[in-house]
N, C-alpha and C positions, 0 to 999 in steps of 0.2 A: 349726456350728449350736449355738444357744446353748441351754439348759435348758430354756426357755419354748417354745422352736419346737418342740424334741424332743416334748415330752409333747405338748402341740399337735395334732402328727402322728399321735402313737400314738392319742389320741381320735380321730383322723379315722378312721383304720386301722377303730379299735376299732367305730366308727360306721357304716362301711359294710360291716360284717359283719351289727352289729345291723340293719340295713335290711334285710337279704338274709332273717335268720332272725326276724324280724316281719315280712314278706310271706310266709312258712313258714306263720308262726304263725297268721294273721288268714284264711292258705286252711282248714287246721283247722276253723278256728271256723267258717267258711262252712259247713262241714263239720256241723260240730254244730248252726248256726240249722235246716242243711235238716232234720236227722234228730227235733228238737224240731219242727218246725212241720208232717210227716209226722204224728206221732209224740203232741201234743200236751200238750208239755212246757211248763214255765216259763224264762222267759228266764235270772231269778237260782236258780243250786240254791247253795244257804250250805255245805249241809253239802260238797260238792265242792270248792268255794272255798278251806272251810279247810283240807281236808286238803291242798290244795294249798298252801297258808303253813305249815303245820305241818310236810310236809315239806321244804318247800325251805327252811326256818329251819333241821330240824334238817341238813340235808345240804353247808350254807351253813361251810366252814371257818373264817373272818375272825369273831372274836366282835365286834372292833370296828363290821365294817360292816353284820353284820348285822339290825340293825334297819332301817335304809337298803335291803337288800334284801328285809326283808319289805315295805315301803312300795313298793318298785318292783314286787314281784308283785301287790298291793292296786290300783296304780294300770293295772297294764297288764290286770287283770283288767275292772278299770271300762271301759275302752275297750273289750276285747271285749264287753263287754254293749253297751254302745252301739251297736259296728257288727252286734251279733244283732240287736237290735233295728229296725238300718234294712233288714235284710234281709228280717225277718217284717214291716215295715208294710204292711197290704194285707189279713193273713191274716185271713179271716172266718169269726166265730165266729157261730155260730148261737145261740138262746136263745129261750125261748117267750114271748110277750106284748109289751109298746109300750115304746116310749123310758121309763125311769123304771125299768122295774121291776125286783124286787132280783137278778133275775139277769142282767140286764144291768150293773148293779154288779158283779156277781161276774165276769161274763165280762172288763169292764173290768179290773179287780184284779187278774182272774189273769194276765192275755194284753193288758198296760195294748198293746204297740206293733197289737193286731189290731181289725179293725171290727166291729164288732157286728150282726150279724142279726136284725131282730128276725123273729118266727113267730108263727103265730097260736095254734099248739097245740104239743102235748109232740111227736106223730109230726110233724108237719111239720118240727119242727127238728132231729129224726134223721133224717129225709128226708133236707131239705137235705144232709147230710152225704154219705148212702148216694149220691146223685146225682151229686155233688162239683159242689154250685151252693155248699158252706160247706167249709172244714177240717177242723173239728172243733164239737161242739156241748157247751153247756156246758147242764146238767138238776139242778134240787134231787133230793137222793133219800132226805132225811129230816129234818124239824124235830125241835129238843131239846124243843119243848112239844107239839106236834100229830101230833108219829110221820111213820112213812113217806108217801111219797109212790109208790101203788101202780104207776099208769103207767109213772114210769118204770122199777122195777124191772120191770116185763113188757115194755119195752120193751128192756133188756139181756139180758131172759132168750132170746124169742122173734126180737130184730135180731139181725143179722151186726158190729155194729160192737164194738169196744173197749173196755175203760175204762184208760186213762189214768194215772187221779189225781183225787186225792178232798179236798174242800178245804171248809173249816169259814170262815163268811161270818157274822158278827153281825148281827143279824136286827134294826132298832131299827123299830118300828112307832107312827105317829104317825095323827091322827086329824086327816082335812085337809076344811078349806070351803072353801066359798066366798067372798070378802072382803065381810063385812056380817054372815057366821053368827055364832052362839055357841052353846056346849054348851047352853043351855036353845032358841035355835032350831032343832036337829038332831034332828029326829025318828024318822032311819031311815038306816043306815048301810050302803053297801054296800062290799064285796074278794073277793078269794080267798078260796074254804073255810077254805085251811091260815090266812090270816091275822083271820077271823076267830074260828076255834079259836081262835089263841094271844092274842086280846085281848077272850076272854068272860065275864072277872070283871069288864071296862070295860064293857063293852056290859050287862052283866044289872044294874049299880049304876045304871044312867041311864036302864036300861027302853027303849033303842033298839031297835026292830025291822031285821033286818038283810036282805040282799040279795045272791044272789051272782053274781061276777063272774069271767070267766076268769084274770083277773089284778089285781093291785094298782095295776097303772099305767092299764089300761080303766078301774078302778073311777076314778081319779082327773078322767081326763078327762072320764069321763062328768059326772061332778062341776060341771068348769069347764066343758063345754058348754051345759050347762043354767041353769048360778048360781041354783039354789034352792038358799035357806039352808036348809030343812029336812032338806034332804040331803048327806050327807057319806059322805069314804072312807076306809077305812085304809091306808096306803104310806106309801111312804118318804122325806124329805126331798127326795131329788132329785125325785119325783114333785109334791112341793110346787112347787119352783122349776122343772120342767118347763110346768106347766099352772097358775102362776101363783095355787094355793092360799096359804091361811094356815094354820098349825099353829095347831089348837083345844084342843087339846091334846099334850103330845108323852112317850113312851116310854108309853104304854099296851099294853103286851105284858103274859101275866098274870107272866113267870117275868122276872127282870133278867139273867139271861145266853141270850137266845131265840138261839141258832142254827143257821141250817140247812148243812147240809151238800149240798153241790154236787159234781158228777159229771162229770167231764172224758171224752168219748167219739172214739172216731177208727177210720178204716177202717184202720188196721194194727195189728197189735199190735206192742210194742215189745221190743225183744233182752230176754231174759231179764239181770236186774240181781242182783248180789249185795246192793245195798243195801236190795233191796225185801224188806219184812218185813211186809206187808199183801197177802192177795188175796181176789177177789172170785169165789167158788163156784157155781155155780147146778146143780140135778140133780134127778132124780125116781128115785123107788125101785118096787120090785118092787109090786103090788098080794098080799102076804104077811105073815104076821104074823112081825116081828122087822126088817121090812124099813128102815124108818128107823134104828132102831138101832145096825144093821150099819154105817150108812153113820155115824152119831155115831162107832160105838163107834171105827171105823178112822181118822178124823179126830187124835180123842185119843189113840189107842195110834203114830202115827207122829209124836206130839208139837206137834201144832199146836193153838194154843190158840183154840176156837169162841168168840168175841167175840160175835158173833150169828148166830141163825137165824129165820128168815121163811117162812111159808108163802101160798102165792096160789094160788088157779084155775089149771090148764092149762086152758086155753080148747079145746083138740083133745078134751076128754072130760069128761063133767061127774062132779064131784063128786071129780075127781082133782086133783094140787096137785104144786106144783113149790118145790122150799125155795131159798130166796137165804141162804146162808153167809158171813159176813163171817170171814175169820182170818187171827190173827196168825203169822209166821214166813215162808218162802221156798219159794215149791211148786214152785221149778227146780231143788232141788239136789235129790241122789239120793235123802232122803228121801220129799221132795215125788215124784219118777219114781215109787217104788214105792205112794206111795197113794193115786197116781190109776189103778195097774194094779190094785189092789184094787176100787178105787171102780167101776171099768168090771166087774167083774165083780158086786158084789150092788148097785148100782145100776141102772136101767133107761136114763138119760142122765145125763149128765155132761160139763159144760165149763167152763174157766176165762176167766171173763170179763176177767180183767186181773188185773195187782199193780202194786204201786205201794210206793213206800217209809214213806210215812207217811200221816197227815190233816195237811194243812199248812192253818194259821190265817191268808187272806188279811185 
């Protein structure tokens, strides 16, 4: 046997092992599409990827070949996205309002391989979920110009479902006609609340009377249903090119970085993660004086940093209220254990709606 047949061999050898332990591999990963699409994960996590190249770089003996092997976990990582991805095609994501609107963007973005649902309100498309006619449902739950979005926080406070993950979606907001309009034929503008909040320094410089709508992508239809120029909508580019408007204008938002923040929800909660350094609080306190305090002061003394606090209606008793906690740090390690057995004691309710590792910038 000559040189050439030798080595030859040994890659064949070598080859039908790697077959053996990439059919290993890709069960895994089946493994992980199920427990994200439960779960309501994203297909790509970066930060897991690298630490994945960073260690098998530094554990990689050969300096020569290792760059070749980092390139080989880089490429065999990209296939397993791929076969995740054909796994979760089908998965449907619920969302409020019509083709176009921005969280059907969002839903897209986050969850590009699942189908979008669209809903005609905020509970119908936690419904959906709670039913399991949807996966998972994707819910704004705060503009950088126009603030919370009350619903849904009442609806993580008082539903049974999850959160997820929590995901930051750029908000660009255009001013869309009919083909024929122009800003001097548009008399009266209808959207959403939240989007005409954040486009009211456009609207008061033009003297447009406005109109509201459940959503930005209704507003827009309603728009091209009708084709009177004196009427126009605010949404979003895809809303444009869904219902066949023109941009009469475009990025009329008041602030140049508008975005909203979107809420990933699921009927399971998911295994407690070391890398999650975000959760979401919700609790009501004693009707006492000191009683909120108590629940501040224990937050800070076990070292988590309150990012925010929100107060709403408990709807079960008037003039009572229920606070939404956003905070930074890990509320499953032992720290977290001991101050929620605080929190159960000078709070009245208490539960952790979810964590999650970061706000990720879709």
């Amino acid at each position: 046997m000559n040189v050439l047949e030798e080595a030859r061999r040994e890659i064949d050898r070598v080859d039908g092992e790697m077959r053996r332990l990439f059919e290993a591999r890709m069960d895994a990963v089946a493994r992980v599409a199920a427990y994200k699409k439960e779960h309501g994960l994203m297909i790509l996590d970066p930060a897991r990827e690298a630490a994945v190249v960073e260690n098998g770089a530094a554990a990689f003996p050969r300096e020569d070949l290792r760059p070749y092997y980092v390139d080989f976990l880089r490429d065999t990582m990209a296939v397993s996205r791929r076969y995740q991805k054909g796994l979760l095609d089908g998965m449907r994501v619920a969302y409020c309002g019509v083709s176009g609107a921005f969280a059907e963007l969002a839903a897209r973005r986050i969850f590009p391989a699942g189908v979008p649902v669209p809903c005609p309100g905020f509970k119908e498309a936690y419904d959906a979920v709670k039913t399991g006619d949807c996966d998972l449902v994707v819910l704004p739950l705060e503009n950088s110009v126009n603030g919370d979005v009350g619903q849904v926080m009442d609806l993580i406070f008082f539903g049974d479902l999850f959160v997820a993950g929590v995901y930051d979606v750029a908000v660009v907001q255009h001013l869309l006609g009919t083909p024929g309009a122009t800003l001097d034929s548009v008399k009266r503008v209808i959207s959403h609340p939240q989007a005409l909040g954040q486009c009211a320094s456009f609207i008061r410089a033009h003297g447009y009377e406005t109109g509201e709508r459940v959503n930005t992508a209704v507003a827009a239809r309603e728009v091209a249903e009708k084709g009177d120029v004196t009427t126009a909508a605010i949404g979003s580019e895809e809303a444009a090119g869904q219902y066949g408007l023109v941009k009469l204008a475009e990025r009329i938002q008041s602030e140049g970085d508008n975005t909203t923040r979107f809420v990933v929800l699921t009927r399971s909660r998911k295994d407690p993660d070391p890398k999650d350094k975000s959760f979401i609080l919700l609790f009501t306190v004693k009707n006492e004086a000191g009683g909120l305090a108590r629940a501040i002061t224990a937050i800070g003394a076990h070292g988590y940093n309150m990012r925010a606090l929100k107060s709403r209606p408990a709807r079960d008793l008037s003039w009572s209220y229920y606070f939404f906690c956003e905070c930074e740090g890990n509320i499953y390690d032992s720290e977290g254990r001991s101050l929620m057995r605080e929190l159960n004691i000078v709070c009245q309710d208490v539960k952790i709606a979810g964590s999650y590792e970061r706000d990720v910038r879709v």
